[in-house]
C-alpha positions in Angstrom: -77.9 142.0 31.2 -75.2 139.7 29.4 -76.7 137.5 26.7 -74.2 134.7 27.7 -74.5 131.7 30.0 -71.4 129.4 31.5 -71.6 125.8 30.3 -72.1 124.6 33.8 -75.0 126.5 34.0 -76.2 125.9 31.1 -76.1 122.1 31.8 -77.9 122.6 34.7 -80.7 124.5 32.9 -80.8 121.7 29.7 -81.3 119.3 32.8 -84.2 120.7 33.3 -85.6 121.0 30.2 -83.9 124.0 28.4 -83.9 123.8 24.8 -80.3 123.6 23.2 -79.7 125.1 19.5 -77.1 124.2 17.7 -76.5 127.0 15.6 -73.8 125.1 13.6 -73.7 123.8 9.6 -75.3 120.5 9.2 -71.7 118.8 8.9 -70.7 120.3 12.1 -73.6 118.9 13.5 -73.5 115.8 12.3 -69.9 115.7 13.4 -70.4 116.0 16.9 -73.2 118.0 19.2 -74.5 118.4 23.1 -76.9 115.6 23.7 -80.5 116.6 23.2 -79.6 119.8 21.1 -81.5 120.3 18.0 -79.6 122.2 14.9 -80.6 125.4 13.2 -77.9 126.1 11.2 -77.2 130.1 10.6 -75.1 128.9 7.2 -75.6 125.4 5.7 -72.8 123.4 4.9 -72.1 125.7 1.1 -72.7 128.7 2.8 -70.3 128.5 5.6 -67.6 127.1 2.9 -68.6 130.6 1.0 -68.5 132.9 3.8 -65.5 131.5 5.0 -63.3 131.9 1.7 -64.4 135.3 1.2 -62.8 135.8 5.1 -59.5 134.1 3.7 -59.2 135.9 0.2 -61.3 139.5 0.8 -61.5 140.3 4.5 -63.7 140.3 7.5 -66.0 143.0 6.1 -66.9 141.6 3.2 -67.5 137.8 5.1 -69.7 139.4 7.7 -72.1 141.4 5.0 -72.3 138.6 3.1 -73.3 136.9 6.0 -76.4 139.0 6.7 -76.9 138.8 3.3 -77.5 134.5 4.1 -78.9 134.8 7.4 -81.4 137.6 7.2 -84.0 136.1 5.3 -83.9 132.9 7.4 -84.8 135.1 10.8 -88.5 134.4 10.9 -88.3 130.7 10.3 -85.9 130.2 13.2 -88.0 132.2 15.9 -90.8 130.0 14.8 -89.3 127.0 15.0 -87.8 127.7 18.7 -90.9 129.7 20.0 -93.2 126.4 19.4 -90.3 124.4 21.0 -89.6 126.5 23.7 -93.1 127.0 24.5 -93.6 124.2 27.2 -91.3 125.7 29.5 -90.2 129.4 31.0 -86.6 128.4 30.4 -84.1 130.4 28.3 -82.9 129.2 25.3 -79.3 127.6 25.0 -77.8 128.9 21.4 -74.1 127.5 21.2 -71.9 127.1 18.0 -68.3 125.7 17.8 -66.6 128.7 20.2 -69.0 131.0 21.2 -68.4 133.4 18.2 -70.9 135.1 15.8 -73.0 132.6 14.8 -74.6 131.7 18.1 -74.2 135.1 19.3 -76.4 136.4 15.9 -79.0 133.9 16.8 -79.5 134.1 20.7 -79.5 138.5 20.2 -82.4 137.6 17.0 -84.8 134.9 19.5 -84.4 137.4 22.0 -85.3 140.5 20.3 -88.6 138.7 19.4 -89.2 137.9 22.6 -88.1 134.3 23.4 -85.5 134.3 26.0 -82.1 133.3 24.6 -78.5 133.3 26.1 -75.1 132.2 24.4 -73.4 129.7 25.9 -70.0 130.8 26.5 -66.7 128.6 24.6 -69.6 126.9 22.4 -69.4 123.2 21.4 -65.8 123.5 22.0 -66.0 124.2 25.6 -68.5 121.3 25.9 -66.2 118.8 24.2 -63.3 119.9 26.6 -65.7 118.9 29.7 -66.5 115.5 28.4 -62.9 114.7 27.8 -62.1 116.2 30.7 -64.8 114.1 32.8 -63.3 110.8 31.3 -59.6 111.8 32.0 -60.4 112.1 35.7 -62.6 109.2 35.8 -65.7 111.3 37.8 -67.9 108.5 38.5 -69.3 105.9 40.4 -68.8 101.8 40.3 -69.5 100.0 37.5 -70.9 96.4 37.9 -70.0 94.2 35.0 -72.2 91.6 33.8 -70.2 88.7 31.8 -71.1 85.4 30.6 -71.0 83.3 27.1 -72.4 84.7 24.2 -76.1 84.1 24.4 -76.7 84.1 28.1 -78.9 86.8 27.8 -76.5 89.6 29.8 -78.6 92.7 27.9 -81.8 91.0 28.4 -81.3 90.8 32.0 -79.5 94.0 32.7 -83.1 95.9 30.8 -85.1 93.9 33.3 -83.0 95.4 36.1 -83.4 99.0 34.3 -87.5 98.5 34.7 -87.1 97.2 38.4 -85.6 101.0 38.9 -81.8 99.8 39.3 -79.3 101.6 36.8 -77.8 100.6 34.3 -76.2 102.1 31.2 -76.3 100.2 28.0 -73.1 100.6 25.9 -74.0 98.7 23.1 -77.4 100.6 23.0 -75.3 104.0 22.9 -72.9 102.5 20.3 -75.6 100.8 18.4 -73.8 97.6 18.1 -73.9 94.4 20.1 -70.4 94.1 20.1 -70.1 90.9 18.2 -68.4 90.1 14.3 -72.1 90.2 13.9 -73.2 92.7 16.2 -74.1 95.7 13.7 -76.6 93.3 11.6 -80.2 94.6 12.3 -79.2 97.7 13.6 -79.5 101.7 12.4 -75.2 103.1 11.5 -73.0 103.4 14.6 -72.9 106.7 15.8 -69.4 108.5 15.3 -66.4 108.3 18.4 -67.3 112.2 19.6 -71.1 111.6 19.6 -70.3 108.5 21.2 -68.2 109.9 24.2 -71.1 112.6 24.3 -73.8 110.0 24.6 -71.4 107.7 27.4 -70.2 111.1 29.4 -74.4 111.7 29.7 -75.1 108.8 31.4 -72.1 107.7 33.5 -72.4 111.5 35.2 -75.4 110.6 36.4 -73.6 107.9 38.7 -72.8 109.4 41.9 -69.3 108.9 43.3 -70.3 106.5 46.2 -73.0 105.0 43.8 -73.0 102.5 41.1 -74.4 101.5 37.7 -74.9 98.0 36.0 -73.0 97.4 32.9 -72.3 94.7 30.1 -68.4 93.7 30.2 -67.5 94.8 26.6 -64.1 94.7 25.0 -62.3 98.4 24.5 -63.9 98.8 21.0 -67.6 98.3 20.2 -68.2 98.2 16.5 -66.2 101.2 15.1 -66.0 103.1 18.4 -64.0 103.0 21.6 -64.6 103.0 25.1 -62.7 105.6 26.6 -59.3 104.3 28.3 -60.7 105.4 31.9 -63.8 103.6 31.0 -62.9 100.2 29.8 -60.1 100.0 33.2 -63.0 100.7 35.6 -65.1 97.5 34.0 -62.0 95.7 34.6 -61.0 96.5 38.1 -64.8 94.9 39.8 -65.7 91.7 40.8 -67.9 90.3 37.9 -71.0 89.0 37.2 -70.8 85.8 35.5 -74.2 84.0 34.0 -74.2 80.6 33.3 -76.7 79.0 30.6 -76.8 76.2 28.6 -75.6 75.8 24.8 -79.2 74.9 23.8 -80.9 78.3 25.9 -78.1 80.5 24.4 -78.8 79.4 20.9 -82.3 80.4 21.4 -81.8 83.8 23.1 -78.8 84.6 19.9 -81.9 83.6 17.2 -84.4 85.5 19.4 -81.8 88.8 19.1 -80.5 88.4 15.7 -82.4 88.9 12.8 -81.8 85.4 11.2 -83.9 85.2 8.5 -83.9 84.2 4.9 -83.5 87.9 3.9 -80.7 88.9 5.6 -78.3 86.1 4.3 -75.9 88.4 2.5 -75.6 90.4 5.6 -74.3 87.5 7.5 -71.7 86.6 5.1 -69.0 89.0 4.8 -68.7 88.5 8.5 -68.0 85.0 8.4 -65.7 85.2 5.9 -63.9 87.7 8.0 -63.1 84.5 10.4 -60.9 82.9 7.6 -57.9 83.7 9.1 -59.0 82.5 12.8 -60.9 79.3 12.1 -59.3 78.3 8.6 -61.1 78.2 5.5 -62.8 74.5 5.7 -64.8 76.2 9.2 -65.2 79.3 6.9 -66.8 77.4 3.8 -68.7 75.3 6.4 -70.3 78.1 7.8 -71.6 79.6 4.8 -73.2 76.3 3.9 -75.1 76.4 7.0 -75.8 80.0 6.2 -77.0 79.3 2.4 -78.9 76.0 3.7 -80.8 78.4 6.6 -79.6 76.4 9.0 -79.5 78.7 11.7 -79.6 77.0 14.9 -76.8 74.7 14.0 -74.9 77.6 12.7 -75.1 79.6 15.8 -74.3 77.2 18.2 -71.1 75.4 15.6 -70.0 79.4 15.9 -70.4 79.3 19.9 -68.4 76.2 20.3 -66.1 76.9 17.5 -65.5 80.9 17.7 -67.1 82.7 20.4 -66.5 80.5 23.6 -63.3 79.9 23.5 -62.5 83.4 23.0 -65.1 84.7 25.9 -63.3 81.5 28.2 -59.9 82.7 27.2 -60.7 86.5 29.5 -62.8 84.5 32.2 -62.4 86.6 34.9 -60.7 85.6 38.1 -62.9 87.5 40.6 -66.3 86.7 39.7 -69.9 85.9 41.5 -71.2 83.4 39.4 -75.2 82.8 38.5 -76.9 79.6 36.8 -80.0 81.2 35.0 -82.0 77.8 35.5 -84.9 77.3 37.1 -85.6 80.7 35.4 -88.8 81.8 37.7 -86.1 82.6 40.1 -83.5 83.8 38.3 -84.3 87.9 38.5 -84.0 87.1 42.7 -81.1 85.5 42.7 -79.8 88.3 40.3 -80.8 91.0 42.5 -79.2 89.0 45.6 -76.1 88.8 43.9 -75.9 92.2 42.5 -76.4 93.7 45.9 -74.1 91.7 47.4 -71.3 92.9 45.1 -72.8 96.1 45.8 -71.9 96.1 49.5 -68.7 95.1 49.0 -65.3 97.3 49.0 -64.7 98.2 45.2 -62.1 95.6 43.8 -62.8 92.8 46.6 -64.2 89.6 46.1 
């Protein structure tokens, strides 16, 4: 019986719960990886760099020994690791590394010579990364329904109380770890990296059927450090939005309810207000940081609303658009879900 597995099989089986092993160095990992997938690295990040200049300057032979020489003593600890991982489910285990070479084949033939089913997934991580870009290239998904509004409206807020009612929704600036914002990395753990990013995005949006949809937050092509795939960012444009309404007071409380403005933190917020020198002029710039060094946080969120982010959010108001006031709030989640299956009925890119 082969040992390896096609990726669209293998998919199929992580889907339903199969174990993935990343069988690459730490770096490699870190770089990029199949979502879900744990690493067990056959060489660490020094051993691979060793292994692989003895390849370059000796030969093959000498690499592969050497090799063993790394990997041998490490066996039992990796069967032990996947046999009380794997031992939930009756699934085979998923062993790739970058293009299905030695490393992951080593591994799978060790886990399942001691018993615990193993298959290599043919092409490895490179194979994987070829799908994803693949997927975004030809666009394989359903509708995406934007939600819009000011800053401060509350668009995540609402679009995670959608997510509980069972609609879905895919929440970019959760994958990118970012809120999209000057500010909008304050608060949170790094951004992930553009690959692991597309990896993260290509796992949800494939989960949207073709005649389906999925709720989104309208976000601008780059979020933080990454970017939306081109494919991506033209599908949010090309739907009727959803624009919320609030008041300048309500968004001012929702921004200091999502940020963490406190004392603390001051020294976070003030590199990225001196980034708006050039935009607002230094007199708004120094202004800002004496709200900011004074604690004056509601007045410095909402002078940044009226002076910085709404006319920038007004400037890309969207000409098709369904809009929603979010006051009296005990109605508001009905009136959303009107609205959003409404727009959901419709023809994609009609009013």
């Amino acid at each position: 019986m082969s040992i390896t597995i096609h990726l669209e099989q293998a998919l199929t089986l992580r889907d339903r719960g199969a174990l993935l092993v990343d069988a690459r160095s730490p770096d490699e990992f870190a770089e990029a990886t199949i979502p879900g997938a744990i690493n067990l690295p056959i060489l660490d990040n020094a051993e691979r760099a060793e292994v692989g200049t003895l390849y370059k300057q000796v030969g093959k032979q000498h690499a592969r020994r050497r090799g063993v020489e790394i990997v041998a003593p490490k066996i039992p600890a990796f069967v032990e690791q996947v046999a009380s991982r794997q031992a939930a489910t009756a699934l085979p285990v998923i062993v790739f590394c970058w293009r299905g070479g030695m490393r992951s084949l080593a591994l799978a033939q060790f886990l399942d010579l001691a018993g615990v089913p193993a298959r290599q997934l043919s092409g490895g991580h490179k194979a994987f990364r070829r799908l994803v870009l693949d997927f975004f290239e030809q666009a394989r998904w359903g509708r995406l329904l934007v939600f819009r509004g000011l800053t401060g409206v509350g668009k995540t807020h609402y679009l995670h109380c959608l997510a509980e009612l069972g609609y879905p929704v895919i929440d970019l600036e959760g994958l990118a770890n970012h809120r999209g914002s000057a500010f909008g990395n304050l608060g949170l753990p790094p951004q992930p990296n553009q690959k692991t990013f597309e990896a993260l995005l290509w796992d949800e949006l494939r989960k949207i059927p073709c005649d389906g949809f999925a709720l989104v937050e309208g976000e601008s092509r780059h979020i933080g450090r990454v970017a939306l795939p081109v494919t991506v960012y033209q599908a949010l444009q090309s739907e009727t939005s959803i624009w919320l309404n609030a008041s300048l007071e309500a968004r001012v409380r929702n921004i200091l309810a999502d940020y963490p403005a406190v004392d603390r933190l001051k020294e976070e917020f003030t590199q990225p207000i001196r980034a708006l020198k050039d935009k607002l002029g230094k007199d708004t710039m120094n202004y800002f940081l004496q709200l900011l060094e004074e604690g004056r946080w509601s007045e410095l969120v909402s002078e940044l609303m009226v002076n910085y982010y709404d006319p920038l959010y007004r400037h890309t108001l969207p000409e098709r658009r369904l809009e929603i006031d979010l006051e009296p709030e005990e109605t508001i989640m009905q009136r959303i879900q009107s609205v959003v299956t409404a727009l959901s009925n419709l023809s994609p890119g009609t009013q």
